[in-house]
BADREN-951292 format. One line per 2 residues: number of its first residue (from 1); their letters; for each residue x negated, y negated, z of C-alpha. Coordinates in steps of 0.5 Angstrom, whole numbers, plus 500, padded with zeros to 3 digits. Each point is the difference from the previous one (the first is absolute). Layout:
# BADREN-951292
NUM) A) X:Y:Z; ...
//
This chain:
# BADREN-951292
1) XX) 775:372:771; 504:504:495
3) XX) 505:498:495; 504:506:502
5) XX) 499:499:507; 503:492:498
7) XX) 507:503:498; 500:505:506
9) XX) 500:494:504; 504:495:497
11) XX) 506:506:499; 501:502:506
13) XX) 502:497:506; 494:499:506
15) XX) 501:507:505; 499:499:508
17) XX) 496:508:502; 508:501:503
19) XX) 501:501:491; 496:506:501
21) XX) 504:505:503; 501:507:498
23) XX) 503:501:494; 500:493:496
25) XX) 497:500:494; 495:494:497
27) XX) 496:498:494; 493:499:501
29) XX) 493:499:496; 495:505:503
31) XX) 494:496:501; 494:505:502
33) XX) 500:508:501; 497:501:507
35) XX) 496:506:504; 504:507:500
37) XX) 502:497:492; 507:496:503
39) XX) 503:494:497; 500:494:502
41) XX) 506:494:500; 503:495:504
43) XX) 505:496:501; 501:493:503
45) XX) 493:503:503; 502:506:503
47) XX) 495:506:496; 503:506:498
49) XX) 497:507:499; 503:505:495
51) XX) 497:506:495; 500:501:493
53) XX) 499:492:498; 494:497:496
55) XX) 497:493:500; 503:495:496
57) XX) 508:504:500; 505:497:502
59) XX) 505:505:504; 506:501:503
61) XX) 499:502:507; 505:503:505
63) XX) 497:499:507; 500:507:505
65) XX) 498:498:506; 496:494:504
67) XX) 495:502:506; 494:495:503
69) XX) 500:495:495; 501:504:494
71) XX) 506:502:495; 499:506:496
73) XX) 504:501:494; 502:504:494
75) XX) 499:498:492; 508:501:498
77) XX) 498:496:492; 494:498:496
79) XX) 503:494:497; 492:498:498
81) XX) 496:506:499; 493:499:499
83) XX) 496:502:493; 497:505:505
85) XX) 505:504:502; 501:508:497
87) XX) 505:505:502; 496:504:506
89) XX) 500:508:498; 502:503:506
91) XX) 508:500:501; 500:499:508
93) XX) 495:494:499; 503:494:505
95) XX) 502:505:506; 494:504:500
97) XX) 495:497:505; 494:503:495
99) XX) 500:495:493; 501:492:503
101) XX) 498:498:492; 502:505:495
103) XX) 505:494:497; 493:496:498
105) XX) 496:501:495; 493:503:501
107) XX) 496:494:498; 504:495:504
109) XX) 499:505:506; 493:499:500
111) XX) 501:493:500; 505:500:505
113) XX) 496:504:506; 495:495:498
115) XX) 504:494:502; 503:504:506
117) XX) 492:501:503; 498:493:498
119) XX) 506:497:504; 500:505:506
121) XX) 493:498:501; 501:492:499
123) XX) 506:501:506; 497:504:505
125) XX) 493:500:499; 500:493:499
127) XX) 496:500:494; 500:494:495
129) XX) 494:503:495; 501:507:497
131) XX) 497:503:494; 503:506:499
133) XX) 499:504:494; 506:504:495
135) XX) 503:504:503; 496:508:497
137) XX) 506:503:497; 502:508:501
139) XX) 498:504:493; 507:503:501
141) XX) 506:496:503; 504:506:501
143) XX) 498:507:501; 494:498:505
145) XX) 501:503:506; 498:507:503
147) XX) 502:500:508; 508:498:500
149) XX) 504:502:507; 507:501:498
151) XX) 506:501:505; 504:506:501
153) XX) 507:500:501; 507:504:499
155) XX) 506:498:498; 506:502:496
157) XX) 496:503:494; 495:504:505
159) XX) 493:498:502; 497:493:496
161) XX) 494:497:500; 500:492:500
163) XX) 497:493:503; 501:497:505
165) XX) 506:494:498; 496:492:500
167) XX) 501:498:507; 503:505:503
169) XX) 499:507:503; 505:504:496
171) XX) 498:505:494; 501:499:494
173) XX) 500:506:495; 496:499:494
175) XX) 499:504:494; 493:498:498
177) XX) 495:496:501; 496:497:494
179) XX) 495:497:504; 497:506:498
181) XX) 498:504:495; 504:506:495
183) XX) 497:505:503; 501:497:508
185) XX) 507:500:498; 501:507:498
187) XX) 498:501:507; 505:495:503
189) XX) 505:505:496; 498:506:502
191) XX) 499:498:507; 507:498:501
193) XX) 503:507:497; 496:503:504
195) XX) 503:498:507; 506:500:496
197) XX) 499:509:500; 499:500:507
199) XX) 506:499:507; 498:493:502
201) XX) 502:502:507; 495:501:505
203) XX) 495:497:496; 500:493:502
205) XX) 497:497:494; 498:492:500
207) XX) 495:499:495; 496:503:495
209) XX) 493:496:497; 497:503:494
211) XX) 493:498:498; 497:502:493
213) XX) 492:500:498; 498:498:492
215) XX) 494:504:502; 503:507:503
217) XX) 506:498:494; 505:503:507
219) XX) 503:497:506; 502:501:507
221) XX) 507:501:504; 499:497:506
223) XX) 508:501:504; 501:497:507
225) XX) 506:502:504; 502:504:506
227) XX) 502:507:498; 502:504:505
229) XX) 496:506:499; 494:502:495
231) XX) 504:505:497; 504:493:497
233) XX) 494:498:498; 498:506:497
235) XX) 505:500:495; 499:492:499
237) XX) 494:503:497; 504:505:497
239) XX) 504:496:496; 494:495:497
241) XX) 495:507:499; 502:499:492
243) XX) 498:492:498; 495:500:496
245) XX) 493:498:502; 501:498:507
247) XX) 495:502:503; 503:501:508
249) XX) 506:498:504; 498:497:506
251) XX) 505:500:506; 500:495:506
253) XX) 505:500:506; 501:493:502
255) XX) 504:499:507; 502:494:504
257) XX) 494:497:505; 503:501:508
259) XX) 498:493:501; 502:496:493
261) XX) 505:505:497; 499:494:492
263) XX) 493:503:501; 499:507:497
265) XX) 495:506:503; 497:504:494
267) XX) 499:507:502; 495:506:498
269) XX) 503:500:493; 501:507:496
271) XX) 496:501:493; 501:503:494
273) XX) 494:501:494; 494:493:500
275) XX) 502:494:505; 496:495:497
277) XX) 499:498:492; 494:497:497
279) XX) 500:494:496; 495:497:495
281) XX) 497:493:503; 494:496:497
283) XX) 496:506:497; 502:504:507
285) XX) 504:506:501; 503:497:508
287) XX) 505:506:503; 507:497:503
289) XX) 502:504:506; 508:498:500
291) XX) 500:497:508; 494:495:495
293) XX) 504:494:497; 499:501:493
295) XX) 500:494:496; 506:499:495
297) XX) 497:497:493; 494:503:499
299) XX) 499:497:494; 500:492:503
301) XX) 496:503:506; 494:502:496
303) XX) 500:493:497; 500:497:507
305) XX) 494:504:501; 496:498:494
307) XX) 503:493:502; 496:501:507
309) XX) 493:503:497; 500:493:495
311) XX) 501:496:506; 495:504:505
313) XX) 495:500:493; 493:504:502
315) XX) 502:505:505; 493:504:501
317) XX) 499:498:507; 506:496:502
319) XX) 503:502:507; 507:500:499
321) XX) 506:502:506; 506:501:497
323) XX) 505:500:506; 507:503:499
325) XX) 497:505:495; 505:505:499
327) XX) 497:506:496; 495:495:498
329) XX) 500:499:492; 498:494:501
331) XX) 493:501:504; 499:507:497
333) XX) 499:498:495; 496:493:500
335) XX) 496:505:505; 498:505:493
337) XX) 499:494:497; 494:498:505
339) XX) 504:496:505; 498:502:507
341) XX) 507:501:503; 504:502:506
343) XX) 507:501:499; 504:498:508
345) XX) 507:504:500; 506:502:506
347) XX) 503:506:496; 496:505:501
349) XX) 503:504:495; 498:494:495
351) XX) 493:502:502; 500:507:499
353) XX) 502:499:493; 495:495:499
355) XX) 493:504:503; 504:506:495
357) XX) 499:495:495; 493:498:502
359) XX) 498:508:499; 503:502:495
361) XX) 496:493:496; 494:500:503
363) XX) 500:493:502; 494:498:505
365) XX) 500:493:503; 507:500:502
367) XX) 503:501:508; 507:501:503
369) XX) 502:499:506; 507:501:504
371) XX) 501:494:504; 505:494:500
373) XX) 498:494:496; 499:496:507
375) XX) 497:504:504; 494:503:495
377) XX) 499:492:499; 498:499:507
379) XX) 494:504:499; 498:497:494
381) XX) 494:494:500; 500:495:497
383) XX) 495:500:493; 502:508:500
385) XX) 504:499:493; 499:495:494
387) XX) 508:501:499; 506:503:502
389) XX) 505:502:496; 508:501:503
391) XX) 506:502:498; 504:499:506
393) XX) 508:502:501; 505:496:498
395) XX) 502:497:506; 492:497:500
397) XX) 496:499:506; 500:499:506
399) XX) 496:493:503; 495:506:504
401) XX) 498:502:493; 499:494:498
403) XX) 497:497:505; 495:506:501
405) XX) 499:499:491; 498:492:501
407) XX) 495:501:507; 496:505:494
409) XX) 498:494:495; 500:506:494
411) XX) 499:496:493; 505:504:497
413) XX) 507:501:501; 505:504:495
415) XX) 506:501:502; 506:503:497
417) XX) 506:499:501; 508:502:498
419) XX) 504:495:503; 499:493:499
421) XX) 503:496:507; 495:505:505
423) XX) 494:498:494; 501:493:501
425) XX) 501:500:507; 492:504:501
427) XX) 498:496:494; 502:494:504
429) XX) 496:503:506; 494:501:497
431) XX) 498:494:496; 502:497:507
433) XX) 494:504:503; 495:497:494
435) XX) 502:504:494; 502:499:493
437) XX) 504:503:494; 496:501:495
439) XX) 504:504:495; 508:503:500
441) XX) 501:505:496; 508:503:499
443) XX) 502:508:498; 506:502:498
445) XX) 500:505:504; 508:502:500
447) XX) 503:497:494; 507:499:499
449) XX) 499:499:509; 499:493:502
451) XX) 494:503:504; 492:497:498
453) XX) 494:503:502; 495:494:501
455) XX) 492:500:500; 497:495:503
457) XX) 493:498:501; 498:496:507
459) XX) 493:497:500; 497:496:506
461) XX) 500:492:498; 495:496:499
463) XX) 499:494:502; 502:495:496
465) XX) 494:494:498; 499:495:504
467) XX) 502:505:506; 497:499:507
469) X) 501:507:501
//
């Protein structure tokens, strides 16, 4: 126990969960960081979860509310900063749900989210052994983006771009961003004076997402609303006509869904100019339609790639199945680099734009198929792939999956992952069917964020020596 954990105790009087009431105010000594980059304290053993803290601070904490077991507060004071604390560049840090550590120096985040992994893993997925490299960092820290989805707005000023406020649906107005860089700024800049030119009235505009290629050196406006008619649409289009190098606007009508209005139903969308971009990826030129997912960080996303070719070694007759493929990056391109590949996505845009890319580079010994991930397995043999490569969604897999994964035997697993709770759970499941960790690589995918992209290779365990097995 810390010393200055020691003083807290001894200065203020035991607390019963009744103290932690609304509104009360109390010091604490903030133990770890956890998943999603929150604080955590205790007081008399009640655990107390806030932004904005790092590890070995002390704090003045005001509780906000107490809902399942668990008390959320906010920072008031810093009475102990930490070396590593810096003053974030963005002056909405704290109430944009965007940026968790833009108050912790670089360094210290890498190492932060390292310890957030290793202590996820050992909670849920009841790991006691772990080895798990440094974390790869981002080569810029900020301006790394290239796909950012803003709100859009009106208030007093007129129409504003913003994000949502942490933890609440409400928009808060932003005048920029600087997870992106200079030139995706100015866009953000003429954007807003853009939908400031127009009457809002009839356009019914909800947001407005920008993606920007290093390779075509433009961008695409994807804008989703329900505009009332296309002549609202029209001048939308109208009023982004001069931006520099974008490439073509893109308007999607979305509307509640008869059966579950909290989900949105995509209409046919209206196109002005190109609806893709094309971007640079492990010697490829892949095309990314805007209906594809797009990664955000290109510049981590390669290194990944070189990560996952050293990992796989010689890869001249290897049989790998990528599931969750997307427009395939990473399967093209072990595929141009002798692999024998097939690529299994549900999105069938995603595999248009990844045969496209096929074609255009001239790729042979790789295949796409549009399927969901748990009905292709069923058609698959066991011994038809030495490895298989998956990049899951968030949310993980679903036991189906990972039973159909595990009746396979395949020697090699590599999993890739951006939340660490659903990857100790599937790791745990898996070394519960006879697999190992081999490796555990980190990438700071998202600096300045509390998310980590994980790589992890699983092997099939061997006996140990002197097993009857």
């Amino acid at each position: 126990m810390l010393n200055s954990d020691l003083n807290i105790k001894a200065n203020k009087p035991a607390l019963s969960s009744e103290s932690l009431f609304p509104g009360s105010s109390h010091l604490l000594h903030i133990e770890k960081l956890v998943a999603g980059g929150f604080g955590l304290g205790r007081l008399n053993g009640q655990v107390v979860l806030f932004d904005g803290g790092i590890p070995g601070e002390t704090v003045e904490v005001e509780i906000l509310s107490r809902r399942k077991g668990v008390t959320q507060g906010k920072i008031l004071n810093v009475h102990e900063p930490a070396d590593s604390r810096v003053v974030p560049v963005c002056p909405v840090v704290g109430r944009c749900g965007g940026c968790q550590l833009q108050h912790v120096q670089y360094d210290e985040q890498l190492s932060q989210k390292r310890l957030i992994l290793e202590d996820t893993l050992r909670r849920i997925g009841k790991m006691s052994e772990l080895t798990i490299s440094p974390v790869i960092p981002s080569p810029s820290p900020y301006g790394y983006r290239q796909v950012l989805r803003m709100g859009i707005g009106e208030g007093r000023d007129g129409v504003f771009l913003g994000f949502f406020e942490s933890g609440t649906q409400r928009l808060l107005p932003v005048e920029t961003c600087f997870l992106v860089d200079e030139e995706f700024r100015s866009v953000i800049d003429d954007v807003r004076v853009g939908l400031r030119s127009l009457v809002i009235e009839g356009m019914n505009l909800e947001s407005v997402e920008i993606r920007w290629s290093r390779v075509d050196k433009g961008g695409l406006l994807v804008f989703r609303g329900r505009a009332l008619t296309k002549e609202h649409v029209e001048r939308l289009f109208n009023a982004c006509a001069e931006i520099p190098n974008i490439k073509g606007c893109i308007y999607e009508r979305v509307d509640p869904s008869e059966q579950d209005s909290r989900r949105r139903v995509r209409r046919e969308p209206i196109v002005r100019g190109v609806d893709h971009l094309w971007e640079a990826y492990g010697g490829l030129r892949l095309k990314m339609g805007y209906r594809s997912f797009m990664q955000a960080n290109w510049e981590v996303f390669q290194l990944l790639g070189r990560t996952v070719g050293e990992w796989l070694g010689s890869l001249k007759g290897q049989r790998i199945l990528e599931l969750y493929a997307g427009t395939g990056p990473l399967g093209l391109s072990l595929a141009n680099q002798g692999a024998q590949v097939t690529c299994v996505e549900g999105n069938p845009f995603a595999i248009h734009d990844a045969r496209e890319s096929i074609r255009v580079n001239k790729i042979v010994g790789c295949r796409v198929k549009i399927s969901s991930v748990e009905s292709y397995l069923m058609t698959v043999q066991s011994g038809a792939y030495d490895v298989i490569l998956l990049d899951p969604p968030r949310a993980g897999l679903n036991p189906k999956i990972i039973d159909q994964l595990g009746a396979l035997h395949v020697p090699q697993l590599l999993y890739l992952s951006c939340d660490a709770p659903s990857l100790a759970r599937d790791i745990k499941s898996f070394c519960e069917m006879g697999y190992e960790i081999r490796r555990m690589q980190p990438f700071d995918m998202f600096p300045q964020t509390a998310h980590l992209e994980t790589l992890v290779e699983l092997g099939i365990a061997q006996p140990s020596k002197g097993s009857n097995k």
